[in-house]
C-alpha positions as CSV (number, residue, x, y, z in Angstrom):
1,X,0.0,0.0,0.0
2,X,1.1,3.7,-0.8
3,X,1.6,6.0,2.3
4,X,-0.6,8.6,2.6
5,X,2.0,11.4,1.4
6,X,3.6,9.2,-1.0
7,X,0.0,8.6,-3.2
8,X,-1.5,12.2,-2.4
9,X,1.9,13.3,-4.7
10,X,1.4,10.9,-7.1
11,X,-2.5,11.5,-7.6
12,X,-1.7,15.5,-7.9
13,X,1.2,14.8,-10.2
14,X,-1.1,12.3,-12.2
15,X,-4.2,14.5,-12.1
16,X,-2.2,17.2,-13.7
17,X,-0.6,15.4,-16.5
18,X,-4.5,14.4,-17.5
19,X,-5.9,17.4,-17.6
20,X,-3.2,18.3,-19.9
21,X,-3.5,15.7,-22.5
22,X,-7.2,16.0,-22.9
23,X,-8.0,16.2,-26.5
24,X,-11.6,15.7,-28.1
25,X,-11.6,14.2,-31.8
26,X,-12.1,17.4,-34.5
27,X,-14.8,19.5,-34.3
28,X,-17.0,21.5,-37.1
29,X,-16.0,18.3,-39.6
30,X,-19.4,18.5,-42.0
31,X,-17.9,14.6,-43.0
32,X,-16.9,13.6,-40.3
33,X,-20.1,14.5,-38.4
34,X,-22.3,12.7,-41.1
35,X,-20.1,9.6,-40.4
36,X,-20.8,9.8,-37.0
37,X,-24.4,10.4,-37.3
38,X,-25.0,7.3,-40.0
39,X,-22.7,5.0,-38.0
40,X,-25.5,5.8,-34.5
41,X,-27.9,4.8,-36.6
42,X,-26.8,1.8,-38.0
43,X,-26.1,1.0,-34.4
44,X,-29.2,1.5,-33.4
45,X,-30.8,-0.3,-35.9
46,X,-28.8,-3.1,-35.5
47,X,-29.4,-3.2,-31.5
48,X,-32.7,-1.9,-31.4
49,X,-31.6,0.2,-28.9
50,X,-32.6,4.1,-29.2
51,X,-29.7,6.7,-28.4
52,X,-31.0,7.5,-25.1
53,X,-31.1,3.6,-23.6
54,X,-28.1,2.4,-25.6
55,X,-26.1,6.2,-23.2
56,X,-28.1,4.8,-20.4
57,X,-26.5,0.8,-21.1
58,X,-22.6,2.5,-21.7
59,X,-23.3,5.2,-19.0
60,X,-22.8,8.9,-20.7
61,X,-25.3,11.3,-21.0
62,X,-28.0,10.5,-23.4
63,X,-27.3,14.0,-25.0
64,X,-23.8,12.9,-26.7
65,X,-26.0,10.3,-28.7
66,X,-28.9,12.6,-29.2
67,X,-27.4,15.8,-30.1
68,X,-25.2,14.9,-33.3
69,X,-28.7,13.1,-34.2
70,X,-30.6,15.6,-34.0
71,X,-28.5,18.2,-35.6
72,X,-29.7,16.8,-38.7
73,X,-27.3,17.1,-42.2
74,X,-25.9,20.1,-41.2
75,X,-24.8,19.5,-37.9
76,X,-21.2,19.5,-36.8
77,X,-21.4,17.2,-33.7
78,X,-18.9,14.7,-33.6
79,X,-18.5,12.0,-31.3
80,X,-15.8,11.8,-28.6
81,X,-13.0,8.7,-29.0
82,X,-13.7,7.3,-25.2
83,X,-17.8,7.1,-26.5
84,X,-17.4,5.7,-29.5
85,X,-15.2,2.6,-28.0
86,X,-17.4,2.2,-25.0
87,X,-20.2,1.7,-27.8
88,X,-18.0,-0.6,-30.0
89,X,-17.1,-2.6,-26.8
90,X,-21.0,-2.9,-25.7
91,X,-22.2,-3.9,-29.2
92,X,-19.6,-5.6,-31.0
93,X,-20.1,-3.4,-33.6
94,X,-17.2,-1.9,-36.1
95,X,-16.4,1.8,-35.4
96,X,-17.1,4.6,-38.4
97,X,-13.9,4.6,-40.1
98,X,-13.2,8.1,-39.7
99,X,-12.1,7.0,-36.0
100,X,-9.9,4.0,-36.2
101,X,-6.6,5.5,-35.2
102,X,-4.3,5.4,-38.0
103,X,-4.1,1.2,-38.6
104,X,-4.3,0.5,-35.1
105,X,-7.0,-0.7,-33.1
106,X,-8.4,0.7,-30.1
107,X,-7.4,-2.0,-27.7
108,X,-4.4,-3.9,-27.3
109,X,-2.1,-2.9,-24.1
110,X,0.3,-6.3,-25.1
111,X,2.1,-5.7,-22.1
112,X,-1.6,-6.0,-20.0
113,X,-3.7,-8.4,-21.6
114,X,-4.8,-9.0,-25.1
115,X,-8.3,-10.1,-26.4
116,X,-9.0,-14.2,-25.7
117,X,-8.9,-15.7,-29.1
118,X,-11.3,-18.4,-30.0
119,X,-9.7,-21.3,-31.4
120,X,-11.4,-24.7,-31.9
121,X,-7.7,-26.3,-31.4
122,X,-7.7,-24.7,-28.2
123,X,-9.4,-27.0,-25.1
124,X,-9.9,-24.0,-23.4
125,X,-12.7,-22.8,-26.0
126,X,-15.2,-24.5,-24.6
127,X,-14.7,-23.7,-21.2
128,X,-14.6,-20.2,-21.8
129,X,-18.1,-20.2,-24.1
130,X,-19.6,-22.0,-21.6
131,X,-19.0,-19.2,-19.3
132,X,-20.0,-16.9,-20.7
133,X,-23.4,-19.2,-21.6
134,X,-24.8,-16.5,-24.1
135,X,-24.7,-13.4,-21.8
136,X,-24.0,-9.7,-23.5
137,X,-21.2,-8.0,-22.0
138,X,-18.8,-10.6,-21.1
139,X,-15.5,-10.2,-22.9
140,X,-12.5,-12.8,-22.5
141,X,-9.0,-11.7,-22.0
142,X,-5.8,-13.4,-21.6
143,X,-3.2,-11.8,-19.0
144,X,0.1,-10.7,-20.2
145,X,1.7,-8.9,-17.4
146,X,2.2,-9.1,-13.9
147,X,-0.3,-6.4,-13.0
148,X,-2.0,-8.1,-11.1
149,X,-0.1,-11.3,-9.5
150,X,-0.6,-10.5,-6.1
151,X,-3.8,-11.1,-6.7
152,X,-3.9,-13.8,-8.4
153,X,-3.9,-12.9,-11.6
154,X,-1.0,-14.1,-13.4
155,X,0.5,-14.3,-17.1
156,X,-1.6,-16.5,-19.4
157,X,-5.0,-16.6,-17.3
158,X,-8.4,-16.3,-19.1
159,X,-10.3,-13.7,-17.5
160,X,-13.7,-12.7,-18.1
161,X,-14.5,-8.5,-17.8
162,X,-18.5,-7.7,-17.3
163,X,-18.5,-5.1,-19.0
164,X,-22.0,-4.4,-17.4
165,X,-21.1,-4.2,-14.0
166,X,-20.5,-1.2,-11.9
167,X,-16.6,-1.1,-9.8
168,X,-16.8,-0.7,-5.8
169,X,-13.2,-0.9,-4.0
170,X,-11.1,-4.0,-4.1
171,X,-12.5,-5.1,-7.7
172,X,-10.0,-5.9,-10.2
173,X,-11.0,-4.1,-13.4
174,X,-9.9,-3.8,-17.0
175,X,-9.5,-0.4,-18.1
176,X,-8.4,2.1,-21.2
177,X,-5.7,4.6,-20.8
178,X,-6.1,6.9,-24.2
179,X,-3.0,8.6,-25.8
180,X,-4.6,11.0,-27.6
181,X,-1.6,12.6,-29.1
182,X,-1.0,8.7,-31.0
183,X,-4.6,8.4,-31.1
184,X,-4.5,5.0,-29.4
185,X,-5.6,2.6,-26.3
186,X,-4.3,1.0,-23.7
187,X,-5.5,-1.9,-22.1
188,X,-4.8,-2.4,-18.1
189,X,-5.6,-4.6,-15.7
190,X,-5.6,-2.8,-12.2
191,X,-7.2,-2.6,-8.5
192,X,-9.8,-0.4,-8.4
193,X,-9.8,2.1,-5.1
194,X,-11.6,5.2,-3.9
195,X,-8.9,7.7,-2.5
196,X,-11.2,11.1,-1.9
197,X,-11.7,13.2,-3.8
198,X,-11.2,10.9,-6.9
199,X,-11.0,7.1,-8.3
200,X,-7.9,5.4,-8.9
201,X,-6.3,2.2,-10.0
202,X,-3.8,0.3,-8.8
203,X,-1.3,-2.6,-9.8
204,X,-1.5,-5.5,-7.7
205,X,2.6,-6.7,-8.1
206,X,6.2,-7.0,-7.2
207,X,7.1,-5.0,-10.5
208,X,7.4,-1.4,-9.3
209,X,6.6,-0.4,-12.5
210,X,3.0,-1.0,-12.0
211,X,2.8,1.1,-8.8
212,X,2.0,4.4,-10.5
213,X,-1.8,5.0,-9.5
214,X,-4.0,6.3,-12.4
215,X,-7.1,8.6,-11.7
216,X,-10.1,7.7,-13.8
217,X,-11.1,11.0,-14.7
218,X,-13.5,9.6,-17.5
219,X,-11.7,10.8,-21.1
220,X,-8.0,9.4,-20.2
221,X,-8.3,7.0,-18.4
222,X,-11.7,5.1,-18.4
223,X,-12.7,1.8,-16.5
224,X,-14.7,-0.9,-19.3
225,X,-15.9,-3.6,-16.9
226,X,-15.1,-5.8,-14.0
227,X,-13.4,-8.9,-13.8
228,X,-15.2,-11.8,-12.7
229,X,-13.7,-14.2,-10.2
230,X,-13.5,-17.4,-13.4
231,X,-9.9,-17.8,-13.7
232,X,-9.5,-20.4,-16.4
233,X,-5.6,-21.6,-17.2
234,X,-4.1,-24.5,-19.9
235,X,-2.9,-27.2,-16.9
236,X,-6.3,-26.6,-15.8
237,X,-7.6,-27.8,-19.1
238,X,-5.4,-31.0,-19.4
């Protein structure tokens, strides 16, 4: 655990450096506003969720969905990176082209965790599909750090994140750090931890490289879901 001195100068220091890398996507884009705009409705068509209960689902307000909607054709309203993969992650659905970041996709911290990949050849398929038994919102990762080792979590587990559920202290979560400059995202796996006034993560690990707490101030760094306490791994399988 930090000291109390130790993590208030680490949360100021962090808090600072976010505010200063902020960055929303380009504004007053005719084009790039009409993407937007067709891409929510295709989503909504495709869900059969309208804008306001889909915002409700993700958790933003129901006006970032509405507005650029209602702006019509000549409406400049573009959507904000952190929405548009919080919508891609609860619907499965492709983001407009217009925001995939140069080649890269919006996930993929290597060094964290990267997407579970389901292979037929793989025994631990099944397992994992039967986990997840059909609900919406689960989404398997393997580990690929030591993030989280101390609690239990170690290089080469199958987790699953709800990405439904709501973080209270102690929960390990899987999380998005944005680099807006890069226009990219990073995948962590951290402790999630009230320290008043603000939210943080922290690494669970002997590697002192994962002790620098992150605030979750809701553009930088954002929390996707919970991880739920199946912990599936290959001599487990055999």
């Amino acid at each position: 655990m930090f000291q109390a001195d130790v993590l208030k100068h680490k949360l100021h220091t962090s808090g600072r450096i976010n505010a200063t890398e902020r960055t929303q996507l380009p504004q007053g884009d005719h084009a790039t506003a009409r993407l937007h705009r067709d891409w929510l409705r295709r989503v909504s068509e495709s869900t059969g969720l309208p804008p306001t209960t889909l915002a409700k689902k993700i958790k933003i307000s129901p006006s970032t969905l509405t507005r650029p909607l209602a702006e019509g054709d000549e409406g400049t309203s573009t959507l904000h990176a952190a929405t548009i993969d919080k919508i891609v992650a609860f619907t499965g659905i492709a983001p407009p082209a217009a925001a995939a970041p140069l080649g890269r996709p919006l996930r993929g911290f290597r060094e964290d965790a990267s997407p579970f990949t389901f292979d037929k050849a793989d025994p631990l398929t099944s397992a994992v599909k039967a986990l997840i038994a059909g609900r919406n919102g689960i989404d398997p990762w393997t580990i690929k750090s030591r993030a989280l080792e101390l609690a239990g979590y170690l290089p080469g587990d199958i987790v699953l994140v709800d990405l439904n559920a709501t973080p209270r202290p102690g929960d390990a979560v899987c999380a998005q750090v944005y680099d807006w400059p890069k226009m990219k995202a990073d995948t962590v796996m951290r402790m999630f931890q009230r320290a008043a006034p603000v939210d943080v993560l922290l690494g669970r690990s002997l590697d002192p490289a994962f002790d620098q707490p992150l605030v979750i101030d809701g553009e930088r760094v954002l929390v996707k879901g919970v991880l739920l306490p199946h912990r599936l791994r290959q001599q487990a399988a055999a």
